[in-house]
Each structure stands twice: as structure tokens, then as C-alpha cells.
mmCIF file of the N, C-alpha and C atoms, coordinates in Angstrom:
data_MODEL
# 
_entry.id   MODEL 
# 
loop_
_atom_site.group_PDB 
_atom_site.id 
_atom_site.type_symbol 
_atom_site.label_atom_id 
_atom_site.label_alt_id 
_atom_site.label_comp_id 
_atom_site.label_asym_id 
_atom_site.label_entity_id 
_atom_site.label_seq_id 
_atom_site.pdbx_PDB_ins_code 
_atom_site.Cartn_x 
_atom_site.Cartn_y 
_atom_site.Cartn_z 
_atom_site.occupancy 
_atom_site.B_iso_or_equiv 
_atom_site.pdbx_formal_charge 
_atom_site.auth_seq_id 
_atom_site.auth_comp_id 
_atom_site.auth_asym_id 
_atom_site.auth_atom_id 
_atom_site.pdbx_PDB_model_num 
ATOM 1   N N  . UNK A 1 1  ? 137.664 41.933 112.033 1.00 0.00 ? 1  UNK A N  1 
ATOM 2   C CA . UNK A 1 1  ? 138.046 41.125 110.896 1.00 0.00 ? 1  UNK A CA 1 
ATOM 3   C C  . UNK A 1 1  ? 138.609 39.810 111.439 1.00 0.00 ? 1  UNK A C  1 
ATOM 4   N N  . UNK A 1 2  ? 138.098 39.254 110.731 1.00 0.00 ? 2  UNK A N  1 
ATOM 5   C CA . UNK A 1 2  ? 138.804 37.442 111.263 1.00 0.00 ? 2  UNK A CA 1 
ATOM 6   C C  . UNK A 1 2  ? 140.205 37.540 111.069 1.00 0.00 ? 2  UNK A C  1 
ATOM 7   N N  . UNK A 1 3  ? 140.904 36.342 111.579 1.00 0.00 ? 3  UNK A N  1 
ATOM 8   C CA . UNK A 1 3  ? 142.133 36.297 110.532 1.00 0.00 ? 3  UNK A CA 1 
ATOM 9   C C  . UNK A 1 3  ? 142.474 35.285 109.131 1.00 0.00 ? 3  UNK A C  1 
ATOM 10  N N  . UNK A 1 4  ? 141.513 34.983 108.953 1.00 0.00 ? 4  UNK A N  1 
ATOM 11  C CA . UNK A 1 4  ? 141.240 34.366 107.922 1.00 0.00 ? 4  UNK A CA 1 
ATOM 12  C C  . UNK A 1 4  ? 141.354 35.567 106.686 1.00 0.00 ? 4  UNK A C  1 
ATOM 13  N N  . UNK A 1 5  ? 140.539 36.693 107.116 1.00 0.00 ? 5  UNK A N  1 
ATOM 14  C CA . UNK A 1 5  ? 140.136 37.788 106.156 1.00 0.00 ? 5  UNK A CA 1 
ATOM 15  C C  . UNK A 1 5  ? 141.567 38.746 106.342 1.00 0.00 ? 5  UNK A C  1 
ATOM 16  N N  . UNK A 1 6  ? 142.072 38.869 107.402 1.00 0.00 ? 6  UNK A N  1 
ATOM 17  C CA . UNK A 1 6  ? 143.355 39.590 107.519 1.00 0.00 ? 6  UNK A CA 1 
ATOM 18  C C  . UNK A 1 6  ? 143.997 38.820 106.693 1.00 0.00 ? 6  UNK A C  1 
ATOM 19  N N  . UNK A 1 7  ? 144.787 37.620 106.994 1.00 0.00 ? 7  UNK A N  1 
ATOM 20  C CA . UNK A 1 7  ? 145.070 36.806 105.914 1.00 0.00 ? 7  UNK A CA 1 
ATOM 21  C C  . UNK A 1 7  ? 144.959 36.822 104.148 1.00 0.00 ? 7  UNK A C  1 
ATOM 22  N N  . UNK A 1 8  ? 143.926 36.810 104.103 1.00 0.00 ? 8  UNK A N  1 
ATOM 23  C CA . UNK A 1 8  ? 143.272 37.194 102.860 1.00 0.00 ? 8  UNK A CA 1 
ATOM 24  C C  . UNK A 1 8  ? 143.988 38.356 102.459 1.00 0.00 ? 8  UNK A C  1 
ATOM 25  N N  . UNK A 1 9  ? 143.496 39.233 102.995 1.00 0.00 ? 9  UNK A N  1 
ATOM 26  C CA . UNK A 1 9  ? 143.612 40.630 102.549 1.00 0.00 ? 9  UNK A CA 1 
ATOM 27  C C  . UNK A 1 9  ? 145.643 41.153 102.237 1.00 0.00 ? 9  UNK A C  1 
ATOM 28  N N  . UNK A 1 10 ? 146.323 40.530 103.192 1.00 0.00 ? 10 UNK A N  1 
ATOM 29  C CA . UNK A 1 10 ? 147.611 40.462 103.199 1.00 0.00 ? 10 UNK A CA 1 
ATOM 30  C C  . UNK A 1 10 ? 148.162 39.334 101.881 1.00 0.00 ? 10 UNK A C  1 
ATOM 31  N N  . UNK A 1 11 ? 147.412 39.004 101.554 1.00 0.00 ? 11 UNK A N  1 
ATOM 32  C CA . UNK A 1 11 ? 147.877 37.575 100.605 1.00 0.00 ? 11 UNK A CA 1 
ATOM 33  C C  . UNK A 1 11 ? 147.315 38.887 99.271  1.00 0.00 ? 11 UNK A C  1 
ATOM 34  N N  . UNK A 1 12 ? 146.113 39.510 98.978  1.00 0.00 ? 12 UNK A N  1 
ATOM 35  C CA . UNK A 1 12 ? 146.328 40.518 97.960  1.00 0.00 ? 12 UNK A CA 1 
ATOM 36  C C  . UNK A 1 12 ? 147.471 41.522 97.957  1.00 0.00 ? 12 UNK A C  1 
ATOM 37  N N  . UNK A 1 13 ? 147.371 42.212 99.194  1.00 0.00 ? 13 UNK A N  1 
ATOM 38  C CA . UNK A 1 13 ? 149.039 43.161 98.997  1.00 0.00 ? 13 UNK A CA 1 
ATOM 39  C C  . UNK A 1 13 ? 149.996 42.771 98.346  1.00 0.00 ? 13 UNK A C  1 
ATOM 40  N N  . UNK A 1 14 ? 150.404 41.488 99.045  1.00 0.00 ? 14 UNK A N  1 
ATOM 41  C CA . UNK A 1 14 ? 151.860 41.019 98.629  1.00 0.00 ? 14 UNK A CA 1 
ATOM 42  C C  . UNK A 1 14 ? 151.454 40.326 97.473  1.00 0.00 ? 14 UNK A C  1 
ATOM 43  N N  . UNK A 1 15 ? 150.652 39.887 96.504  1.00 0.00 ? 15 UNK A N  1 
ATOM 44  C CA . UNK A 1 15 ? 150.677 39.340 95.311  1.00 0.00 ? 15 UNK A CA 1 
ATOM 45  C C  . UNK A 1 15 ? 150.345 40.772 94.343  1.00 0.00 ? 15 UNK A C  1 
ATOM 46  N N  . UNK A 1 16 ? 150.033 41.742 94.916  1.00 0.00 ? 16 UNK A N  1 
ATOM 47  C CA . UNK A 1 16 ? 149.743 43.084 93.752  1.00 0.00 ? 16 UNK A CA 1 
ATOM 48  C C  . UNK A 1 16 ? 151.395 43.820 93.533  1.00 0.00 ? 16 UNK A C  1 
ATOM 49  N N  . UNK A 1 17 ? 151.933 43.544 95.316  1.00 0.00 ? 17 UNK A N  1 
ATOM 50  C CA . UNK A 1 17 ? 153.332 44.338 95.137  1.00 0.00 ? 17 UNK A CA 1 
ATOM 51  C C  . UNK A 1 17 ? 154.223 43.723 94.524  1.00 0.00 ? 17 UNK A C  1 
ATOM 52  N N  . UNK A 1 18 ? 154.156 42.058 94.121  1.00 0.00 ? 18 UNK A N  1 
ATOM 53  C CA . UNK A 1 18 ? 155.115 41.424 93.221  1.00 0.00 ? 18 UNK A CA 1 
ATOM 54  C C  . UNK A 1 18 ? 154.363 41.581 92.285  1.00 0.00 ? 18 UNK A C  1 
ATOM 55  N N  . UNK A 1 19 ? 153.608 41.792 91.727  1.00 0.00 ? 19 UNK A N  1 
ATOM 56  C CA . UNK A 1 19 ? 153.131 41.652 90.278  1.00 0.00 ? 19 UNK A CA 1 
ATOM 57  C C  . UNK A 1 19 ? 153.466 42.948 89.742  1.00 0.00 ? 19 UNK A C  1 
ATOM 58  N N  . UNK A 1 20 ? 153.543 44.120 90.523  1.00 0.00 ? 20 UNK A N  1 
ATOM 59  C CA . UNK A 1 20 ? 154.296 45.250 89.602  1.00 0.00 ? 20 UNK A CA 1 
ATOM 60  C C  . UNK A 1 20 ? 155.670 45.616 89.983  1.00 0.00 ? 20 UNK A C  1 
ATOM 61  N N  . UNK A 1 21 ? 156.100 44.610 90.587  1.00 0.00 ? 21 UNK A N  1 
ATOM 62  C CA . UNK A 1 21 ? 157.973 44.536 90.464  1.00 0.00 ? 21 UNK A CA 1 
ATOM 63  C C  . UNK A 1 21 ? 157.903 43.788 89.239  1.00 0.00 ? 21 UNK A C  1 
ATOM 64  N N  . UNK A 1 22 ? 157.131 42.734 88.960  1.00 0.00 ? 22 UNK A N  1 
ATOM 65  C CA . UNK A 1 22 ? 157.460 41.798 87.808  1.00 0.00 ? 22 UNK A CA 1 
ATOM 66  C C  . UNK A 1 22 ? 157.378 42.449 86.819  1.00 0.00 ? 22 UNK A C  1 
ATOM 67  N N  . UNK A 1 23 ? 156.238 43.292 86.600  1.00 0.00 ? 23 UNK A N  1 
ATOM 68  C CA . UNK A 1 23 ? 156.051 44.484 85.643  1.00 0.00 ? 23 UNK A CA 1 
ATOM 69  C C  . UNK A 1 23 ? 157.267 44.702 85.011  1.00 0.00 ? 23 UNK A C  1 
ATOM 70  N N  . UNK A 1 24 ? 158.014 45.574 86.100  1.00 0.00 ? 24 UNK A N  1 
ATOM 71  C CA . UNK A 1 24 ? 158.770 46.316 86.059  1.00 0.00 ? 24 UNK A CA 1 
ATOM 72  C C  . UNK A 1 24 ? 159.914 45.930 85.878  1.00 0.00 ? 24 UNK A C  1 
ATOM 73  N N  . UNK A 1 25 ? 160.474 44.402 85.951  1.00 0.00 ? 25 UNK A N  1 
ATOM 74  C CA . UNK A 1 25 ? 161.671 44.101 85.524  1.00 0.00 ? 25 UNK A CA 1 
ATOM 75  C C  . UNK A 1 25 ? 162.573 44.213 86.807  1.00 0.00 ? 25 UNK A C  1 
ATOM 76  N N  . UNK A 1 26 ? 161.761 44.648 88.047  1.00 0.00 ? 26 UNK A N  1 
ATOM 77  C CA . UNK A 1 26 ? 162.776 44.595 89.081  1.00 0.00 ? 26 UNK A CA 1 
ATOM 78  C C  . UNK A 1 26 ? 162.341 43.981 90.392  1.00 0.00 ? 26 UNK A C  1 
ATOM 79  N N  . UNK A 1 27 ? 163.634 43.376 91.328  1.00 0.00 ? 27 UNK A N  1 
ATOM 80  C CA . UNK A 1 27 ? 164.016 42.698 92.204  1.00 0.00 ? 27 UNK A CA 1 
ATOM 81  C C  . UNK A 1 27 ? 163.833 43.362 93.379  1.00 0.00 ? 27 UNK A C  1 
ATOM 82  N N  . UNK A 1 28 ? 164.224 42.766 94.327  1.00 0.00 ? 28 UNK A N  1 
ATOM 83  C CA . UNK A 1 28 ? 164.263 43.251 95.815  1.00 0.00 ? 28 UNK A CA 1 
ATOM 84  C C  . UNK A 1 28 ? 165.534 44.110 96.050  1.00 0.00 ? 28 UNK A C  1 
ATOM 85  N N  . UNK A 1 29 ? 166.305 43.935 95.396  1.00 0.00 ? 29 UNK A N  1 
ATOM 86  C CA . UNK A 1 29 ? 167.664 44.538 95.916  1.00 0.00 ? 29 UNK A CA 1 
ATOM 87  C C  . UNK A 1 29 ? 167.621 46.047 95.221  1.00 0.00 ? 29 UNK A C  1 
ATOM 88  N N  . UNK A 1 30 ? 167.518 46.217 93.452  1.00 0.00 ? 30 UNK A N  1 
ATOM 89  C CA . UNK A 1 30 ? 166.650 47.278 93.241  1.00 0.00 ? 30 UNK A CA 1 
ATOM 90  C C  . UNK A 1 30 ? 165.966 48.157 93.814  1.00 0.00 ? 30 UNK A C  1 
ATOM 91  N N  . UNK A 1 31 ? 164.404 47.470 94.183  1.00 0.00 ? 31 UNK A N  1 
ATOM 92  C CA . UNK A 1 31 ? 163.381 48.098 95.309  1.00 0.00 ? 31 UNK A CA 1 
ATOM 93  C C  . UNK A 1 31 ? 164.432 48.575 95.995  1.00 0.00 ? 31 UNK A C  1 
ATOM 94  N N  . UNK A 1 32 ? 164.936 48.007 97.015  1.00 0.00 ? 32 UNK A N  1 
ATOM 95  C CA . UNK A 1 32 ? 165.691 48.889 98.020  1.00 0.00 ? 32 UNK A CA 1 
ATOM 96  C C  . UNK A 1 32 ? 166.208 49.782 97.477  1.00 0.00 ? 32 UNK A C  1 
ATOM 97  N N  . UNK A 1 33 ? 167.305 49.836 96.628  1.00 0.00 ? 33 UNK A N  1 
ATOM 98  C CA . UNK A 1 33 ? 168.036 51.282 96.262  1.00 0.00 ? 33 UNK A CA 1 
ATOM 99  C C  . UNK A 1 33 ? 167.280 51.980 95.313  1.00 0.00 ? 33 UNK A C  1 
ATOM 100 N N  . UNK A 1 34 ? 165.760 51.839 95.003  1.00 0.00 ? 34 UNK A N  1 
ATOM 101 C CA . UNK A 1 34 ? 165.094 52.886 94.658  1.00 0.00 ? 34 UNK A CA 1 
ATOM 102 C C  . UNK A 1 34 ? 164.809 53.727 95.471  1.00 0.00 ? 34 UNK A C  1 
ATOM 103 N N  . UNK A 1 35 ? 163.755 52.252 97.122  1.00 0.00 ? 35 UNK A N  1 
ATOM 104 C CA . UNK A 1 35 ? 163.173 53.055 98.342  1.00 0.00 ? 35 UNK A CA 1 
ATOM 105 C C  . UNK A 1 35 ? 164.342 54.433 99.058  1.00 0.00 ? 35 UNK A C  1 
ATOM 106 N N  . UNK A 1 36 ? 165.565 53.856 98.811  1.00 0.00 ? 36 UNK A N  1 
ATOM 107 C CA . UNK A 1 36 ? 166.541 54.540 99.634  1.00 0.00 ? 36 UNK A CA 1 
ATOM 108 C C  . UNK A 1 36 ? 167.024 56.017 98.491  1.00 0.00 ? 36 UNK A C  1 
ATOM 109 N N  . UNK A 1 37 ? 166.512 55.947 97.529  1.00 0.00 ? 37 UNK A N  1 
ATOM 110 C CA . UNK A 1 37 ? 166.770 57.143 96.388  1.00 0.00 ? 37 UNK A CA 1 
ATOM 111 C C  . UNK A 1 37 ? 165.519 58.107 97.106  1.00 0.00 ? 37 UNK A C  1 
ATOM 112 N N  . UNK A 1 38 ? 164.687 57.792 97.354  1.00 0.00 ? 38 UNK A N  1 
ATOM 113 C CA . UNK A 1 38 ? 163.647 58.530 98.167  1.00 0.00 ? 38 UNK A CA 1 
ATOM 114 C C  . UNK A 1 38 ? 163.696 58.565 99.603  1.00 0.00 ? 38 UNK A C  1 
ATOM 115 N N  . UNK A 1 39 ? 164.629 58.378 100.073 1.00 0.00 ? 39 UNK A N  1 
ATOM 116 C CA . UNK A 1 39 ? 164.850 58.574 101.179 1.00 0.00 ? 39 UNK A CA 1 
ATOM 117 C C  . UNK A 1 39 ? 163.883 57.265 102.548 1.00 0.00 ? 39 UNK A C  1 
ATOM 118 N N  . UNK A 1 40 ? 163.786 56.581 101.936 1.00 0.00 ? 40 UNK A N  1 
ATOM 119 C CA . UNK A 1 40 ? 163.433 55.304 102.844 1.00 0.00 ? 40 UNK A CA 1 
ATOM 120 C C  . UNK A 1 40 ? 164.311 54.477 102.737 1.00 0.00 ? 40 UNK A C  1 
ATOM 121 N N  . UNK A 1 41 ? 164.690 54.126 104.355 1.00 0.00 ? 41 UNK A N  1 
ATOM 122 C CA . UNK A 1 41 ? 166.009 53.190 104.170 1.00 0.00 ? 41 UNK A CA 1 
ATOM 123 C C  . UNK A 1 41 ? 165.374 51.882 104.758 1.00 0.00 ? 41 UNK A C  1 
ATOM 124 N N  . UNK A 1 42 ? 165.547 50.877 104.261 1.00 0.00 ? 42 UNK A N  1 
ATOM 125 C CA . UNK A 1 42 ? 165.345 49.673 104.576 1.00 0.00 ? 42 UNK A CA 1 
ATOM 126 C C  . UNK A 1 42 ? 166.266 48.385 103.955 1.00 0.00 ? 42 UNK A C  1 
ATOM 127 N N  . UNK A 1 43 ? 166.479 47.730 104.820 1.00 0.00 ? 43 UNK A N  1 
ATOM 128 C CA . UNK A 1 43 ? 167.172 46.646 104.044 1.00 0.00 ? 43 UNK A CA 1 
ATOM 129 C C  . UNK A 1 43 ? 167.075 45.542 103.336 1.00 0.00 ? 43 UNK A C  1 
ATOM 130 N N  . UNK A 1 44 ? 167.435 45.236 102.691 1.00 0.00 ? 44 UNK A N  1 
ATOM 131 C CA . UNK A 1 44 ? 167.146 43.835 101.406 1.00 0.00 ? 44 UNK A CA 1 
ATOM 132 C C  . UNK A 1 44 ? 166.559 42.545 101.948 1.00 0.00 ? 44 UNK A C  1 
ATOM 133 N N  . UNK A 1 45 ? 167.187 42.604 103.479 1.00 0.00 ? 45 UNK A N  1 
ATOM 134 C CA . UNK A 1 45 ? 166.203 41.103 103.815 1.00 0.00 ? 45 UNK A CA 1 
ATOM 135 C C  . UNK A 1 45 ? 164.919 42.187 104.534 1.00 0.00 ? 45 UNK A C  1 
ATOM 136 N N  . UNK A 1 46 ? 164.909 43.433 105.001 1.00 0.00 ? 46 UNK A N  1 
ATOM 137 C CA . UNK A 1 46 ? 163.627 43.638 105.495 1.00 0.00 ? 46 UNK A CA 1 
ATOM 138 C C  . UNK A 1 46 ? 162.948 43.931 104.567 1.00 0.00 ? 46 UNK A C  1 
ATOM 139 N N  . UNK A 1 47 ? 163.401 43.970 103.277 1.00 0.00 ? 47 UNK A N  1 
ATOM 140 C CA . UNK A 1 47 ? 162.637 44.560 102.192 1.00 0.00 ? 47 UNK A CA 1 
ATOM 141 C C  . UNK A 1 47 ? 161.372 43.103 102.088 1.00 0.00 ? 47 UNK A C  1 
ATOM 142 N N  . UNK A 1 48 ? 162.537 42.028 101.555 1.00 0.00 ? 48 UNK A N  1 
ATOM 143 C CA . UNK A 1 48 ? 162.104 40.826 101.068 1.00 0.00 ? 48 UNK A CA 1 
ATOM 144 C C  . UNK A 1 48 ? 161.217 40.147 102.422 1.00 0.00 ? 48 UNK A C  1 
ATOM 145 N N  . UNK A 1 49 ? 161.566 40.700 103.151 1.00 0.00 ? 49 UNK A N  1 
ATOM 146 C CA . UNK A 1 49 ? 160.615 39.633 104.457 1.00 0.00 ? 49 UNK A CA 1 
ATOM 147 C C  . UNK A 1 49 ? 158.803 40.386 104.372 1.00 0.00 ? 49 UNK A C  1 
ATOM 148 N N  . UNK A 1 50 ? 159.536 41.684 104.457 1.00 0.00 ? 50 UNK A N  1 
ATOM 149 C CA . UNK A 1 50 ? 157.948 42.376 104.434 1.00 0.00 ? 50 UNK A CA 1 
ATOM 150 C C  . UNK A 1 50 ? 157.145 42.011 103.084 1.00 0.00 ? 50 UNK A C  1 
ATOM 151 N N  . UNK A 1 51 ? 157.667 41.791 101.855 1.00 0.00 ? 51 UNK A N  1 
ATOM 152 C CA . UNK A 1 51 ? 156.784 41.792 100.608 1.00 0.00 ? 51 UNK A CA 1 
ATOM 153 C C  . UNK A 1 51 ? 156.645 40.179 100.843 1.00 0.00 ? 51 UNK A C  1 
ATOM 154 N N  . UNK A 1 52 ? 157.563 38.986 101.031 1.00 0.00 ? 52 UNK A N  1 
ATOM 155 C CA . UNK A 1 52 ? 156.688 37.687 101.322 1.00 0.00 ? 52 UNK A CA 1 
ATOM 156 C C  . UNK A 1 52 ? 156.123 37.095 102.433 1.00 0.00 ? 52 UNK A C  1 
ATOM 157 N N  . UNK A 1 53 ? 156.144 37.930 103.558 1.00 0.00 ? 53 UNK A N  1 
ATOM 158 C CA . UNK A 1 53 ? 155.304 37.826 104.774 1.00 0.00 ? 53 UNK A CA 1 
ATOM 159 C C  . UNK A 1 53 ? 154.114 38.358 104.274 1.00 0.00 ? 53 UNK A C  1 
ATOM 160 N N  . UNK A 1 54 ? 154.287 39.710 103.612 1.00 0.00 ? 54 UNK A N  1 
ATOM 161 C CA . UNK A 1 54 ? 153.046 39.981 103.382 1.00 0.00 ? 54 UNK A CA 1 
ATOM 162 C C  . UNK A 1 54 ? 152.025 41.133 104.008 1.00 0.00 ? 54 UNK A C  1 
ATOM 163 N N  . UNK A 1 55 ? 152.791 40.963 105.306 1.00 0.00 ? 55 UNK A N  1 
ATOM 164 C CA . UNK A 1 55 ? 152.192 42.285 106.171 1.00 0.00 ? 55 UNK A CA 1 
ATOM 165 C C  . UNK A 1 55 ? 152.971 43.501 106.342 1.00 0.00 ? 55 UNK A C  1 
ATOM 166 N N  . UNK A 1 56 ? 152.911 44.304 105.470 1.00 0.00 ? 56 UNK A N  1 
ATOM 167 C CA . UNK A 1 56 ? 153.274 45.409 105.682 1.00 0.00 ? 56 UNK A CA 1 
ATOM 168 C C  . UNK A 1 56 ? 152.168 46.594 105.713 1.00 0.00 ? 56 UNK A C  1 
ATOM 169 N N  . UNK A 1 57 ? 152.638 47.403 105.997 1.00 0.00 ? 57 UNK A N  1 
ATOM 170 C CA . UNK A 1 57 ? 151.731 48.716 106.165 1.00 0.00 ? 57 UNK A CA 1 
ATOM 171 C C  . UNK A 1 57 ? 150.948 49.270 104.660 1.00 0.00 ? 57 UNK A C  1 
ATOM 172 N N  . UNK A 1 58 ? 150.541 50.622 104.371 1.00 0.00 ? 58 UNK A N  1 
ATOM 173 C CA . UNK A 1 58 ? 149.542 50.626 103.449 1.00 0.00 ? 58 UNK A CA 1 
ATOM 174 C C  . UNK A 1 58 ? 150.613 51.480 102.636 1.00 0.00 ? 58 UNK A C  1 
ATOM 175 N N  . UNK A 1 59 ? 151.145 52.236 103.690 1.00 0.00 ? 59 UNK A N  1 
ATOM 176 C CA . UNK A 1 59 ? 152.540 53.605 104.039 1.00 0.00 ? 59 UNK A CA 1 
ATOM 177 C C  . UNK A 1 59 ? 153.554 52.939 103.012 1.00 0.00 ? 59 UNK A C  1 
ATOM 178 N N  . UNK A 1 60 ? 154.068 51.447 103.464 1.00 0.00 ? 60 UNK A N  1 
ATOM 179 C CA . UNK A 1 60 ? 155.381 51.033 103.063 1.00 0.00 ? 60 UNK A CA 1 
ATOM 180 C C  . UNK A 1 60 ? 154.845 50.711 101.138 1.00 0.00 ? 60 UNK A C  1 
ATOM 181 N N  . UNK A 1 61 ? 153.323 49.955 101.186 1.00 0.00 ? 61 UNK A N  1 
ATOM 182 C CA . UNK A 1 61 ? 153.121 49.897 99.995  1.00 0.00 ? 61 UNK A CA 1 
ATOM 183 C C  . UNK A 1 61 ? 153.195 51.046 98.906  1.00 0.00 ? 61 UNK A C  1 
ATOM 184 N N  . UNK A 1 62 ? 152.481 52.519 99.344  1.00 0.00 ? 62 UNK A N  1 
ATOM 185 C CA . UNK A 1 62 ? 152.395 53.301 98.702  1.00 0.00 ? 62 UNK A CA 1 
ATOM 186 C C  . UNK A 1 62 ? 154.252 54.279 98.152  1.00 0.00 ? 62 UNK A C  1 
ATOM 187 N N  . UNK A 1 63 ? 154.653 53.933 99.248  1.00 0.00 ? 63 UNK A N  1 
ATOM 188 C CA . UNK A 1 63 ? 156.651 54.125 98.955  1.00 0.00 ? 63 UNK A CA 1 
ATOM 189 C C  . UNK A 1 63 ? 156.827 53.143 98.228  1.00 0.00 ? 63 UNK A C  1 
ATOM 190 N N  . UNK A 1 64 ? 156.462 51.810 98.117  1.00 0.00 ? 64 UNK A N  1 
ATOM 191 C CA . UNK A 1 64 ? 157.095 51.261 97.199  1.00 0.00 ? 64 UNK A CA 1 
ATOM 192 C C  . UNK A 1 64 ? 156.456 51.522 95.209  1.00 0.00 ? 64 UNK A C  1 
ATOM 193 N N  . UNK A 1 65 ? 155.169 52.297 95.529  1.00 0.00 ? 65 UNK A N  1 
ATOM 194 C CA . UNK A 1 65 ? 154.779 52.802 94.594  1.00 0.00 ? 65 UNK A CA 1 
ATOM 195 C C  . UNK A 1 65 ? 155.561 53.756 94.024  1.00 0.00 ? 65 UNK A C  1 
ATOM 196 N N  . UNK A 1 66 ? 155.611 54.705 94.721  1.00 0.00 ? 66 UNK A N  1 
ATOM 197 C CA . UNK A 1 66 ? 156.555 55.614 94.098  1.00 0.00 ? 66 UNK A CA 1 
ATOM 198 C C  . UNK A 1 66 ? 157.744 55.588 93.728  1.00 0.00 ? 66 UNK A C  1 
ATOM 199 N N  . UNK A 1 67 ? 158.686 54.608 94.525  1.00 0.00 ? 67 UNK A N  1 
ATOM 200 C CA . UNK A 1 67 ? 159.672 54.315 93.700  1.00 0.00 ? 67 UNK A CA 1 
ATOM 201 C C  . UNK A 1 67 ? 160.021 53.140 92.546  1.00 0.00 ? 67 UNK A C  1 
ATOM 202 N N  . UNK A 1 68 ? 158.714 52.947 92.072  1.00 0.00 ? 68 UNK A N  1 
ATOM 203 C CA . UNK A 1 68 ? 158.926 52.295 91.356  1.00 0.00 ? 68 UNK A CA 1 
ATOM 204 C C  . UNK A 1 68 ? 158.479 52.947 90.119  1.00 0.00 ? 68 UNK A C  1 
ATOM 205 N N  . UNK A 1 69 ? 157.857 54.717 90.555  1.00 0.00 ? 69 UNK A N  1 
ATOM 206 C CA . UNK A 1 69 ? 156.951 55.280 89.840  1.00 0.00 ? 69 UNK A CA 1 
ATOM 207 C C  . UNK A 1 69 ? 155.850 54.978 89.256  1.00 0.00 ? 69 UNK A C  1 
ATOM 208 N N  . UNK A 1 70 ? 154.852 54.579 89.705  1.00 0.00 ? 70 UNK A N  1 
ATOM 209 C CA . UNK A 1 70 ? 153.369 53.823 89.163  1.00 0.00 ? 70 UNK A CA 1 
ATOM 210 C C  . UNK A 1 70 ? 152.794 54.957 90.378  1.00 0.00 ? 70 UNK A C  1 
ATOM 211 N N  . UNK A 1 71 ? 151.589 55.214 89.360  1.00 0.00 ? 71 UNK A N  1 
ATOM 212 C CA . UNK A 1 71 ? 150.807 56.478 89.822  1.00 0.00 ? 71 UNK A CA 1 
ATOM 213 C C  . UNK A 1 71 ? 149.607 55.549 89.816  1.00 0.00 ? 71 UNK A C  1 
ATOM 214 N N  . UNK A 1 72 ? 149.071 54.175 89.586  1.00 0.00 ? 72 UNK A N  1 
ATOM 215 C CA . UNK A 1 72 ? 147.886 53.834 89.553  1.00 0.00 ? 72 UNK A CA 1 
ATOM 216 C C  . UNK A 1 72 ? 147.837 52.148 89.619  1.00 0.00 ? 72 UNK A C  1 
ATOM 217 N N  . UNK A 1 73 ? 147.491 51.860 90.887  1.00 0.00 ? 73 UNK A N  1 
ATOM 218 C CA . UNK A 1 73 ? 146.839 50.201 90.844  1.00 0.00 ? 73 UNK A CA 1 
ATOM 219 C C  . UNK A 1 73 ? 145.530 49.895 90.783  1.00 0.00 ? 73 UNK A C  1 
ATOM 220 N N  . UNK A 1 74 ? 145.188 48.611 90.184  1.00 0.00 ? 74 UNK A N  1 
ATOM 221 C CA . UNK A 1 74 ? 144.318 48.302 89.823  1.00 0.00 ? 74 UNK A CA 1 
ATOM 222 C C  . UNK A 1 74 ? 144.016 47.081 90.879  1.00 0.00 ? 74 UNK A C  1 
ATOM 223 N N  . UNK A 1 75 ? 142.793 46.802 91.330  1.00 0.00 ? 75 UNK A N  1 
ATOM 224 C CA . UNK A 1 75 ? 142.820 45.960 92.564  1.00 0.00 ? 75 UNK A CA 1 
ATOM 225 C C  . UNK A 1 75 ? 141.496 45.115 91.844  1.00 0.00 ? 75 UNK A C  1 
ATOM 226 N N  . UNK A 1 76 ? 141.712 44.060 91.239  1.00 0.00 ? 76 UNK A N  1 
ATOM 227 C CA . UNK A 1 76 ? 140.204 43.088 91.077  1.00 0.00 ? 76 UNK A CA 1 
ATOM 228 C C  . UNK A 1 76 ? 139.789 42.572 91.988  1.00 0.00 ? 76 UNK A C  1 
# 
């Protein structure tokens, strides 16, 4: 994969994982003390660095699914 397309592809994550915090009415600081209600501990700036950097894992996305409880994304 180029990094043009890595790029790419990291620029969808992080615009799908803010679009269902926005959903949801919630923040980064939230996220965290949801992730950490499930037992993932991470902190508020690593929270916020990973969702606007952009590169995070598929792992960290799908935890942030669940604690936000959403059983289903939609990817256009």
C-alpha cells in the first residue's frame, strides 16, 4: 500500500470514529471513562492523539465501539 492510500485509509477511521462520538453526544474525556468502564485504560491525551492522528489499530477502534455501545458501522 502506498502511503498515500495508508493515509487515506487512516483519514476514514478517524473521520468514522468522530462521527459516532458526535452521534453520540460524547467527547474524549467521556470515551476514556467509558474505555476504562471496560477495562481499557488509556489516557485523555492518548485517547485524543490516537483519534486525530488517526492511526490507531482496528482493536482500539472496535473498543471504542463498544463502549460507546454501537453494534454496527456503516463505511461508504
Amino acid at each position: 500500500m502506498t502511503e498515500q492510500a495508508e493515509q487515506d485509509w487512516n483519514k476514514v477511521a478517524s473521520c468514522t470514529l468522530k462521527a459516532e462520538l458526535a452521534r453520540a453526544s460524547i467527547g474524549y474525556e467521556e470515551l476514556t471513562e467509558r474505555l476504562a468502564a471496560i477495562g481499557i485504560e488509556e489516557t485523555y491525551k492518548a485517547v485524543a492523539a490516537k483519534i486525530n492522528r488517526g492511526s490507531f489499530s482496528f482493536a482500539f477502534f472496535a473498543q471504542c465501539m463498544k463502549a460507546l455501545g454501537i453494534r454496527d458501522v456503516r463505511l461508504n
